[in-house]
N, C-alpha and C positions, 0 to 999 in steps of 0.2 A: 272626586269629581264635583263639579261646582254642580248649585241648582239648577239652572239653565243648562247643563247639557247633557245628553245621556248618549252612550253607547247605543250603534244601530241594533236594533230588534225590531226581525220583522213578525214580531206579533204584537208590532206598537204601530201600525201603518197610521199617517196623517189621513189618507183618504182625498179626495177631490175636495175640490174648491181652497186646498192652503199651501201656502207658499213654504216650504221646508229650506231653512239656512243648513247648510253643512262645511266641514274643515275637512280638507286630506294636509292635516299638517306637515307629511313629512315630503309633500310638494310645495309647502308656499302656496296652496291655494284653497280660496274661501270663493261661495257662489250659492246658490238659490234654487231650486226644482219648483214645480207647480205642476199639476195638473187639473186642469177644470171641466167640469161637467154642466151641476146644475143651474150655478148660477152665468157661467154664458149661455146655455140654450136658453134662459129666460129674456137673458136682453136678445138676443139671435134672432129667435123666434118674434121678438116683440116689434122690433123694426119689420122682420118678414123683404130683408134686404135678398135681390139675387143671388144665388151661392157664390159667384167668385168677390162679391164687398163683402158677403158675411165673414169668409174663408180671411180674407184682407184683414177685417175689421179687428175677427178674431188672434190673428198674430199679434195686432198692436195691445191687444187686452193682456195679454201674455207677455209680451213684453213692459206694459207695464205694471204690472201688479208684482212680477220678478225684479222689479227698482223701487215700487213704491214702496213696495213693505218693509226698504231697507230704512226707512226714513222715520229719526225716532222726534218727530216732534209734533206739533198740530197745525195741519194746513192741507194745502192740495199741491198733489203731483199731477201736472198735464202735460201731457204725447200729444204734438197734432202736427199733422202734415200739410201740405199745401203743394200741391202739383199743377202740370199741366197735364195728366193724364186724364183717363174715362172717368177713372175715381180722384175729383181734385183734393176733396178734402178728406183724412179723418180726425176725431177729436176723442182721448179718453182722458177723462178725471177722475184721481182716482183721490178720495178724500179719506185721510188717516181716521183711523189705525184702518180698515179694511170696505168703504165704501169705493167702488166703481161703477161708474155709467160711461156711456159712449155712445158714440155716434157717425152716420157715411153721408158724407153727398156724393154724388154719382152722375155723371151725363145718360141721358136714356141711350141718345141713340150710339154715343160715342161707345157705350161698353157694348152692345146689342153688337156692334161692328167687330170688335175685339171678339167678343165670343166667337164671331162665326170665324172669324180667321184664326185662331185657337191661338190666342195673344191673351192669356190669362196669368200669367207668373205675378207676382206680386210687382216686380220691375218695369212691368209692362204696363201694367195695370194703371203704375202710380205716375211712370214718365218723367221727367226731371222736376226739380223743387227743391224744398226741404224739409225737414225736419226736427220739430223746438223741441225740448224738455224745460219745461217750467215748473219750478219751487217758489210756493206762494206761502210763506209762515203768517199772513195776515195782514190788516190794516197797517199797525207799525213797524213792520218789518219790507227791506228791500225785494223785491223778486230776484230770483236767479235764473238767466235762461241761457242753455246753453244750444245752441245751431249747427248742425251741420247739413252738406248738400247732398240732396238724392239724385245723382245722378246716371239711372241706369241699374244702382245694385239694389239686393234685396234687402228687405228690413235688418233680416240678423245683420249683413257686411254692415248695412249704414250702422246698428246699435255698438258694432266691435270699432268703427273708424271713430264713433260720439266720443269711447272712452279712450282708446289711445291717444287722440288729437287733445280733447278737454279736460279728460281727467286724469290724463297718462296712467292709464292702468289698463296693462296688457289684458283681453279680456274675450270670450268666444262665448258664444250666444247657438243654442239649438231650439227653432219654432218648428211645430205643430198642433195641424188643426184636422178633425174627420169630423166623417157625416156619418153615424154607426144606425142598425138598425136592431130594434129588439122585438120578440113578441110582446105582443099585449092583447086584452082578452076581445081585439076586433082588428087580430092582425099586426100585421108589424108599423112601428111606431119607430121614427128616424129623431136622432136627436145630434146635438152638437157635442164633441170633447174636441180640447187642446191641451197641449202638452208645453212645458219648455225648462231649457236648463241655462244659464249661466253662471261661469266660474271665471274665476281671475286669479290673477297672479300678485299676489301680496306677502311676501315675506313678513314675517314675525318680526326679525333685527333690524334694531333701532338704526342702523345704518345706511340701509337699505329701503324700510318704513315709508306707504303712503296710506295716503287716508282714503279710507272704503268706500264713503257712501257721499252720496249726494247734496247739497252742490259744494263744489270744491272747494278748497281752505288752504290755509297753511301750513306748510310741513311738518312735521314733530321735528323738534331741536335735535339737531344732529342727522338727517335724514337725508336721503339725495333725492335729487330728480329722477326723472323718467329718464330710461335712457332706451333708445330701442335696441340695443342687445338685449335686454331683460327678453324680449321677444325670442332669442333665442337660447336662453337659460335652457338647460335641460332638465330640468324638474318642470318647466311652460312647456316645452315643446312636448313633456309625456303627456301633461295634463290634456293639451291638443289631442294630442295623437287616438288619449284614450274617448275624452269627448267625442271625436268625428266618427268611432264605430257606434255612436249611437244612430239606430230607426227611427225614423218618423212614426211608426205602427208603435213603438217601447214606450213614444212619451205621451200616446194617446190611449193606449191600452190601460184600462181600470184593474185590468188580476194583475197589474207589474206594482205600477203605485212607482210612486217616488224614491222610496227609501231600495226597496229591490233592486229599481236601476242604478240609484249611486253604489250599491253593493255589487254589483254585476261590476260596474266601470272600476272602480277602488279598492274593492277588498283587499288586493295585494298590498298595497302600499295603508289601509288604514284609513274609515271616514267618519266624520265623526259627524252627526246630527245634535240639529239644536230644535227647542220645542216651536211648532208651527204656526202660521198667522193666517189665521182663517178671510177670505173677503167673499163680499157677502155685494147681488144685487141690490144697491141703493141710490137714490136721484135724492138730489139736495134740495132738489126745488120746491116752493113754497106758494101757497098765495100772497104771505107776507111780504116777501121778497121780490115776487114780480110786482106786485102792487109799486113797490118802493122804487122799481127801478120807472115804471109808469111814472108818476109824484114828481119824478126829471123830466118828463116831456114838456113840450112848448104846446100852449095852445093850439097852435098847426100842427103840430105831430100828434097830439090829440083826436082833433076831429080827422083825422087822415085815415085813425088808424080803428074808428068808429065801422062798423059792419052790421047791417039790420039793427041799430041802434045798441050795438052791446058792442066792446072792445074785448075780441078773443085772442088768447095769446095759450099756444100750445107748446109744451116743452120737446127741445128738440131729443133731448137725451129720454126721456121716460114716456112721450106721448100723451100726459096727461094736459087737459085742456082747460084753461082758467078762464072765466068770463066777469067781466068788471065793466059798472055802470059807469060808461065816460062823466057824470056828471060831477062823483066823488072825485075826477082829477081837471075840473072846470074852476075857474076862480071866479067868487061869487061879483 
């Protein structure tokens, strides 16, 4: 057995906050588990968003921390939506190897409306738009973004239509998010978990061969296309079949854990775990760096953006507040 991978043992659990890669080799399919605790109740809690954006918010963290971590180089993975719904915007950046922050704009009174008429699904919520995933490798490197439209469905359909359409890889996605409560010594104390699973369907033979992770490329020599029978391979169709008896209560529950549940789903057929990628709440922001992005302003957008004589700029993703003397970006 190579370094990187061991045999499931569940007295090896990864535990919350890490994304576990696994193989059920003898279906042609490779895919990702996560479940998160403390580090989404920390941004959750920190916004203090309505429960149906937090619940929102929380599936796109899940969704992408389950892609980003697939990504082996240094830069940023960004999820952001754009709708016409209550919730027009969200935004997660998720910066390598294991940094996320996020963020919700929301209409007050458009979602107040939606609550009361019990228009909460995630599809409702978001309304039509779309959808980016952006890979940003840096300054000298091109961006990759790939688009599709929300039209009605829920995150998981739109993330399964991202990869069949962009990355031709047959692909199923399971989100969840809960509101659990626990004692603590002034009573019970409610906190955030999500859960999620993605697997795809990726054959091992080179003839068959597509490339895994994000953003897409060229095929290995000798390889074919996507073809959508592969959607109905029957080694995809078990993988489905066995994916869709998963609970939303299985991928948020802490005594299951990750590894339990792809043993639950797999055992028969063989799964094979590889070592975990922890992410961790972190915001990139800096004073450096807003300062810099100030330093581009025009004169006019300067004094514009002057308030009781100090220029304050609060970060959307972490909350914190910077304050800078307009005078250092006034030209003498």
């Amino acid at each position: 057995m190579a370094e990187n991978e061991r045999i499931l043992s569940l007295g090896d659990l990864a535990g919350d906050d890490a994304v576990v890669p696994f193989a059920v080799e003898t279906l042609d399919a490779r895919g990702r588990g996560v479940q998160l605790g403390t580090m989404l109740d920390q941004i959750l809690d920190r916004h203090d968003y309505p429960e149906p954006v937090s619940r929102l918010l929380a599936e796109m963290i899940v969704l992408t921390v389950l892609l980003g971590t697939s990504l082996k180089f240094e830069g940023k993975f960004i999820v952001q939506t754009q709708t016409d719904g209550p919730v027009d915007l969200l935004v997660v950046d998720f910066s390598t190897p294991s940094s996320v922050r996020a963020y919700a704009r929301y209409d007050d009174a458009a979602l107040a409306e939606a609550v009361a008429s019990g228009a909460t699904s995630s599809e409702e919520l978001l309304g039509n738009g779309t959808l980016a995933l952006t890979v940003d490798q840096g300054s000298y490197t091109q961006r990759y973004q790939g688009i599709v439209e929300l039209n009605g469905a829920d995150i998981e359909a739109v993330a399964e239509t991202y990869f069949r359409q962009s990355e031709q890889i047959p692909t199923t996605v399971k989100l969840a998010v809960a509101k659990i409560a626990r004692r603590g010594e002034n009573g019970f104390v409610e906190s955030w978990r999500a859960g999620g699973l993605l697997a795809q369907f990726l054959p091992e033979s080179a003839e068959r061969m597509r490339l895994p992770d994000l953003p897409g490329g060229d095929l290995p020599e000798g390889a074919e296309e996507y073809d959508e029978s592969d959607e109905f391979d029957d080694a995809w169709l078990e993988v489905r079949a066995l994916v869709d008896t998963v609970d939303a209560s299985e991928l948020t529950d802490p005594e299951i854990g990750v590894e339990r549940l792809l043993f639950r789903l797999f055992h028969e057929r063989g799964v094979r775990v590889f070592p975990a990628d922890r992410v961790i709440d972190e915001c990139s922001c800096s004073r450096e760096k807003i300062g810099g992005v100030l330093s581009s302003f025009t004169a006019e957008e300067i004094e514009e953006s002057v308030e009781d004589g100090v220029i304050k700029v609060t970060c959307e993703f972490c909350g914190t507040q910077y304050e800078f003397d307009p005078g250092d970006f006034r030209e003498d």
